[in-house]
KOLVEX-801686 format. One record per atom (N, C-alpha, C, CB): residue number from 1; chain; x, y, z. Coordinates in Angstrom, 2 decimals, decimal comma, m for minus. Atoms other than C-alpha are relative to their C-alpha. Glycine has a CB too. Layout:
residues N
{NUM; "A"; {X; Y; Z}};
...
//
This chain:
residues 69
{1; "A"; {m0,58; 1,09; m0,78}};
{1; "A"; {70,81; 221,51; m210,47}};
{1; "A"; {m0,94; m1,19; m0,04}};
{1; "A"; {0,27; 0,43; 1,47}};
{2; "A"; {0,39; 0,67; 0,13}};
{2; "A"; {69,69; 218,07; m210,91}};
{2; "A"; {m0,33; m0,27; 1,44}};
{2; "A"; {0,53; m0,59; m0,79}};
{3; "A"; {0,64; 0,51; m1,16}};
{3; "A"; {69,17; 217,34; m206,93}};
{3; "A"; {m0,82; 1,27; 0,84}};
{3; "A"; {1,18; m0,76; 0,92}};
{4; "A"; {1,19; m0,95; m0,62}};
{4; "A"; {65,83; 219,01; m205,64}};
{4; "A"; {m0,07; m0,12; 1,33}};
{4; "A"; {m1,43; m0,30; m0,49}};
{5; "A"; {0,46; m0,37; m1,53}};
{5; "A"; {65,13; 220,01; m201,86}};
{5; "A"; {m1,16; m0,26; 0,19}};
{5; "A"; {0,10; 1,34; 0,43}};
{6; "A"; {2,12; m0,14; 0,12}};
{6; "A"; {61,56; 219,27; m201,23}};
{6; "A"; {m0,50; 0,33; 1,80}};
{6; "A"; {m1,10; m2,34; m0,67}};
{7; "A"; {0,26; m0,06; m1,69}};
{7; "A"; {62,13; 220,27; m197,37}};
{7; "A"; {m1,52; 1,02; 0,11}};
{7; "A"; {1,68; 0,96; 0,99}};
{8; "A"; {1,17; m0,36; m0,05}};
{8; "A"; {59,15; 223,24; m198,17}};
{8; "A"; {m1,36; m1,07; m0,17}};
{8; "A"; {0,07; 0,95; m0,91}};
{9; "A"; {0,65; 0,21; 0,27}};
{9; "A"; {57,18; 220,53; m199,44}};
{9; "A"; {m0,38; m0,91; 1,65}};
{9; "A"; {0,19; m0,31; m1,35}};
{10; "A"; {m0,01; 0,67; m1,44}};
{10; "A"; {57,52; 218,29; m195,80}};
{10; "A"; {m0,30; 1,08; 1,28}};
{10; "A"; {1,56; m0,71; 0,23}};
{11; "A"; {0,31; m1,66; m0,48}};
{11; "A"; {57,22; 221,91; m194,22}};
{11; "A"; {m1,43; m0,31; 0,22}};
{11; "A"; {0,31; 1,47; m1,29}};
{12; "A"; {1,39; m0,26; 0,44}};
{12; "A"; {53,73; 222,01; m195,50}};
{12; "A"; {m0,54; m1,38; 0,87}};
{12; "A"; {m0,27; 0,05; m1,93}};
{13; "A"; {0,51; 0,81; m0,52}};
{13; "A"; {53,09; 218,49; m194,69}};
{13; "A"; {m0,29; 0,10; 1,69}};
{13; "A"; {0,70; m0,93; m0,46}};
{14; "A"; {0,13; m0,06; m1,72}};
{14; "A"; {53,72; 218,83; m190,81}};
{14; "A"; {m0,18; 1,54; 0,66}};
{14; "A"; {1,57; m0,67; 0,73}};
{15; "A"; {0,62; m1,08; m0,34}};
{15; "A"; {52,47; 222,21; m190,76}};
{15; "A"; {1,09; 0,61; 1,03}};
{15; "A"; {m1,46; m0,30; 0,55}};
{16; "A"; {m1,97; m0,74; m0,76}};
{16; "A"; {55,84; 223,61; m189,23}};
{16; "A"; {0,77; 0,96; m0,88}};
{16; "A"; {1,50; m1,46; 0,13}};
{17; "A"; {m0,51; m1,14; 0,89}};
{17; "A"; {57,22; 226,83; m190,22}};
{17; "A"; {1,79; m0,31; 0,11}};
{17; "A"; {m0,59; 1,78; 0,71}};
{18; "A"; {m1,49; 0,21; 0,23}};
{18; "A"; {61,04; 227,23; m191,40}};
{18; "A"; {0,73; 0,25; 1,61}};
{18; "A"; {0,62; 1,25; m1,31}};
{19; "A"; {m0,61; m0,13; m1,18}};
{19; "A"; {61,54; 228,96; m188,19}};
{19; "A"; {0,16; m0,71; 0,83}};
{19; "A"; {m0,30; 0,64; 0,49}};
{20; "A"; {0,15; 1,13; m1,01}};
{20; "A"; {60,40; 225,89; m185,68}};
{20; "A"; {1,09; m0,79; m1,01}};
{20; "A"; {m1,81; m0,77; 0,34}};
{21; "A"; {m1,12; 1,19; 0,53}};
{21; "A"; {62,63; 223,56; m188,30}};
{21; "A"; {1,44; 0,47; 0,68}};
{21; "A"; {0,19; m0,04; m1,96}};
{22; "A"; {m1,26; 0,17; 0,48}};
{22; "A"; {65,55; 225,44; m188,16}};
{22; "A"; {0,57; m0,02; 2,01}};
{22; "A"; {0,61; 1,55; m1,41}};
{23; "A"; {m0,30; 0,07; m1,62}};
{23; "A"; {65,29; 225,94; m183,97}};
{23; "A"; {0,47; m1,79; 0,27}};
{23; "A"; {m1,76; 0,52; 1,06}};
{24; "A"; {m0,02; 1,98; m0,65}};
{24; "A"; {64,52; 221,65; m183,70}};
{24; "A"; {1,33; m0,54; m0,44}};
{24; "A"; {m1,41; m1,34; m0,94}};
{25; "A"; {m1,31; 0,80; 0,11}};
{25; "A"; {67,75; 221,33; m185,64}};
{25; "A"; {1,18; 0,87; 0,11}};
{25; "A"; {0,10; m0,78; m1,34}};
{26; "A"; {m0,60; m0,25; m0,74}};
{26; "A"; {69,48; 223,49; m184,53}};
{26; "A"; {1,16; 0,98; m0,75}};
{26; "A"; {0,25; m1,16; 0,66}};
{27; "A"; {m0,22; m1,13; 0,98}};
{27; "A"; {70,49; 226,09; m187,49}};
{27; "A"; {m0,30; 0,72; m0,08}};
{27; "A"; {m0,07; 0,06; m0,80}};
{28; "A"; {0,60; m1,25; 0,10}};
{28; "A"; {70,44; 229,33; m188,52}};
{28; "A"; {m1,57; m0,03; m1,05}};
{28; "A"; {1,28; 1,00; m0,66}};
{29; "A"; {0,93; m0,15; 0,57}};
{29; "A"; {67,41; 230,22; m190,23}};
{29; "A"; {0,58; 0,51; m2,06}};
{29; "A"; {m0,82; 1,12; 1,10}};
{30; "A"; {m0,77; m0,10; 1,53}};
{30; "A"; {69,73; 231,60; m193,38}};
{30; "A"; {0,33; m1,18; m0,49}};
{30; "A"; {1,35; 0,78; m0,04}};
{31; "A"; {m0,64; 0,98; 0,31}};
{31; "A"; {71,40; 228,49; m193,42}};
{31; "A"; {m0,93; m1,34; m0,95}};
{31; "A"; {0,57; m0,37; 1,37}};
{32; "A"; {1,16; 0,59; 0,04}};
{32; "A"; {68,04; 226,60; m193,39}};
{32; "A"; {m0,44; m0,04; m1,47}};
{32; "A"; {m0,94; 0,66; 0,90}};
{33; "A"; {0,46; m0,18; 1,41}};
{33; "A"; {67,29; 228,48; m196,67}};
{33; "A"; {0,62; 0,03; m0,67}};
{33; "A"; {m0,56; 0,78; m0,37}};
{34; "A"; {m1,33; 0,29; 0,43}};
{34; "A"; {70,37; 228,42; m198,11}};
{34; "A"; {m0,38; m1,44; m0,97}};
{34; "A"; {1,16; m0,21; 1,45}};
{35; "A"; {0,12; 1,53; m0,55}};
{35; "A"; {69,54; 224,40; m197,73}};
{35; "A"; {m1,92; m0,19; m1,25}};
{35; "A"; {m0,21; m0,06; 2,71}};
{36; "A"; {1,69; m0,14; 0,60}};
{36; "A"; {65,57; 224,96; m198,97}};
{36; "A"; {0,23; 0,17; m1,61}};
{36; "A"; {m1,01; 1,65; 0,71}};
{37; "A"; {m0,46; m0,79; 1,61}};
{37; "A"; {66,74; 227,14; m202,36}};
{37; "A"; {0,72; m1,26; m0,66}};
{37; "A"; {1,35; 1,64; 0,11}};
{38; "A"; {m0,97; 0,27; 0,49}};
{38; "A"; {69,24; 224,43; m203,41}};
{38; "A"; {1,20; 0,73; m0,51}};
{38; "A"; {m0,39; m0,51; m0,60}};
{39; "A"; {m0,94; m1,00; 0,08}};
{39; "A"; {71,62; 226,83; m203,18}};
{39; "A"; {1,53; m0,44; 0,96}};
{39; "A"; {m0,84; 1,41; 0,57}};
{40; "A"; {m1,12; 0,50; m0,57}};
{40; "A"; {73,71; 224,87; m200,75}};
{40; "A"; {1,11; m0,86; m0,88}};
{40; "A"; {m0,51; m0,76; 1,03}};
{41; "A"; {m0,89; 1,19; 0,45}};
{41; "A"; {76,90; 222,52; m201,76}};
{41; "A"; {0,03; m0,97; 0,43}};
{41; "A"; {1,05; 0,08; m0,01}};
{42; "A"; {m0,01; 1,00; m0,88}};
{42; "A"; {76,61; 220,08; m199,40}};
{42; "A"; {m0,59; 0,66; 1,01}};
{42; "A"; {1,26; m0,61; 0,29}};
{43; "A"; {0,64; m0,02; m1,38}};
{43; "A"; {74,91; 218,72; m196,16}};
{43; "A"; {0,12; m0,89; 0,55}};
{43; "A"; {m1,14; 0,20; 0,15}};
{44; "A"; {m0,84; 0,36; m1,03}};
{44; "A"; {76,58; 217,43; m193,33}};
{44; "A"; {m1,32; m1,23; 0,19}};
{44; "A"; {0,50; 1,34; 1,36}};
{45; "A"; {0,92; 1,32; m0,53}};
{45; "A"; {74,66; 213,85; m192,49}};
{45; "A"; {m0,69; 0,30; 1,20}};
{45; "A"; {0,85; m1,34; 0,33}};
{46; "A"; {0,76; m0,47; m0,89}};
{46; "A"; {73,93; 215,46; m189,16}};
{46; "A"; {m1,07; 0,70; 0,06}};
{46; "A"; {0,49; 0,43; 0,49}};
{47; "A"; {1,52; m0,57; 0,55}};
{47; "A"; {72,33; 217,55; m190,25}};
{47; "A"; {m1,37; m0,09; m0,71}};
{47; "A"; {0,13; 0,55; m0,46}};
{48; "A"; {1,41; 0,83; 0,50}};
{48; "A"; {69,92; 215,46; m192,48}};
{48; "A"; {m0,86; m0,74; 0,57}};
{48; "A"; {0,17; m0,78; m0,78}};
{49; "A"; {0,44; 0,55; m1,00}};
{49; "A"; {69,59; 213,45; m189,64}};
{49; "A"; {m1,09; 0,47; 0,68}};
{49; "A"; {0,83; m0,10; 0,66}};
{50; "A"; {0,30; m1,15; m0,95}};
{50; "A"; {68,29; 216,30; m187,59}};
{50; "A"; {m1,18; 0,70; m0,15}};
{50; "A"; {0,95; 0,96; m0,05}};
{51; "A"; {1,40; m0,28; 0,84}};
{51; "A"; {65,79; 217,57; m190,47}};
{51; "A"; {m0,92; m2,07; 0,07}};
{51; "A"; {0,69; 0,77; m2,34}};
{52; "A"; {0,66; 0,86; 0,59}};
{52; "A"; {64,58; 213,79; m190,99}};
{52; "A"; {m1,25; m0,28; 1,26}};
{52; "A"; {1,02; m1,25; m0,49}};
{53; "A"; {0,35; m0,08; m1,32}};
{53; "A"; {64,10; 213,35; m186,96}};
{53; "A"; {m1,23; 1,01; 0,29}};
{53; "A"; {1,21; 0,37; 0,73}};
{54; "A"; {1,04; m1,35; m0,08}};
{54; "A"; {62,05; 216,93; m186,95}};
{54; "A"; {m0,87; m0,24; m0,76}};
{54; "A"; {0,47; 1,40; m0,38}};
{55; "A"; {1,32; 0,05; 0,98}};
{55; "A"; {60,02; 216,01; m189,46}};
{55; "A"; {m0,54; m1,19; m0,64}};
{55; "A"; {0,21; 0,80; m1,11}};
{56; "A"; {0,39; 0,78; m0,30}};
{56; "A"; {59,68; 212,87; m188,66}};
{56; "A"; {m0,38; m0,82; m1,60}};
{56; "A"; {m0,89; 0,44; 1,03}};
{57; "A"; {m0,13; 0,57; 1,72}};
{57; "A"; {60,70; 211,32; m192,63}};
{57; "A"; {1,26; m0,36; m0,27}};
{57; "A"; {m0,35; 1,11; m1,22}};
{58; "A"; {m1,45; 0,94; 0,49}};
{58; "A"; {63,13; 209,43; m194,62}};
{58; "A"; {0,82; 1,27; m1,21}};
{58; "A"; {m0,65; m2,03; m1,15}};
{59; "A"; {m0,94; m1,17; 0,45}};
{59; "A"; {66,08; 211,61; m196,12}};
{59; "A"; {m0,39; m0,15; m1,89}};
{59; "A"; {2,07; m0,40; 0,58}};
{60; "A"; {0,65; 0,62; 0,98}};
{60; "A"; {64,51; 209,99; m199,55}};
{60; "A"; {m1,38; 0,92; m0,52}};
{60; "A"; {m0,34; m1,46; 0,56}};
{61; "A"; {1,37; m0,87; m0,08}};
{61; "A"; {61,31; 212,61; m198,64}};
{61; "A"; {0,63; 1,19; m0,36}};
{61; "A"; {m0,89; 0,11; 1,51}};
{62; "A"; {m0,43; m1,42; 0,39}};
{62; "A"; {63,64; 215,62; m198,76}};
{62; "A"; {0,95; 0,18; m1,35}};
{62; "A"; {0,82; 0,59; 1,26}};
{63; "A"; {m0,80; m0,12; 1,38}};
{63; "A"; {66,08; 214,95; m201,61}};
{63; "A"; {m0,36; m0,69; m1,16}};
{63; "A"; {1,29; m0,40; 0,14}};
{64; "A"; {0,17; 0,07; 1,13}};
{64; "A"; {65,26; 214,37; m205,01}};
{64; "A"; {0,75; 0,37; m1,24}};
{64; "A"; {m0,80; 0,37; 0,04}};
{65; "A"; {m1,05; m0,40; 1,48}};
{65; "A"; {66,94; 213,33; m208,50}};
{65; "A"; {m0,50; 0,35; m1,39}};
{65; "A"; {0,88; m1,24; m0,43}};
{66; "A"; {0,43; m0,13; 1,51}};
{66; "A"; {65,74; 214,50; m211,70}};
{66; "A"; {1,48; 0,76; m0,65}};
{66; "A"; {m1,67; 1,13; m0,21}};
{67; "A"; {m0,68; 0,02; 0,94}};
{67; "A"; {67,84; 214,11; m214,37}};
{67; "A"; {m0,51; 2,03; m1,26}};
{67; "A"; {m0,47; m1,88; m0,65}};
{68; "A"; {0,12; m1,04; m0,09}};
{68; "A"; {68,25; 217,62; m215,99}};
{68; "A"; {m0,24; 0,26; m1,80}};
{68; "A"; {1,17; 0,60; 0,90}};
{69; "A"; {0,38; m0,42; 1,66}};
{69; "A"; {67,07; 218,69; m219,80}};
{69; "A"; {1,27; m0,21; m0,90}};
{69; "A"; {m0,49; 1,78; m0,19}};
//
């Protein structure tokens, strides 16, 4: 998939485990990783909102485009 998750990498930055993320916004913890893996299809704006708010970053910090081989 050409659009990368980098939510572990903002994880790391604010020293906040998946579990505290997925409580502050208010998801399951599957869902969370689901979301992490790029394994999801979509994500509800609220919900980006919700991660950006928690982790206190621009939705620009968690998603990423690389063009694919």
């Amino acid at each position: 998939m050409s659009i990368i998750v980098n939510i572990d990498v903002m994880l790391a930055k604010r020293k906040m485990t998946s579990g505290e993320l997925a409580e502050k916004v208010g998801i399951t913890q599957a869902n969370l990783s689901i979301l992490k893996t790029g394994k999801a299809k979509a994500v509800r704006f609220s919900t980006l909102e919700a991660i950006c708010k928690a982790l206190d970053c621009q939705p620009g910090d968690i998603l990423e485009y690389r063009e694919e081989a």
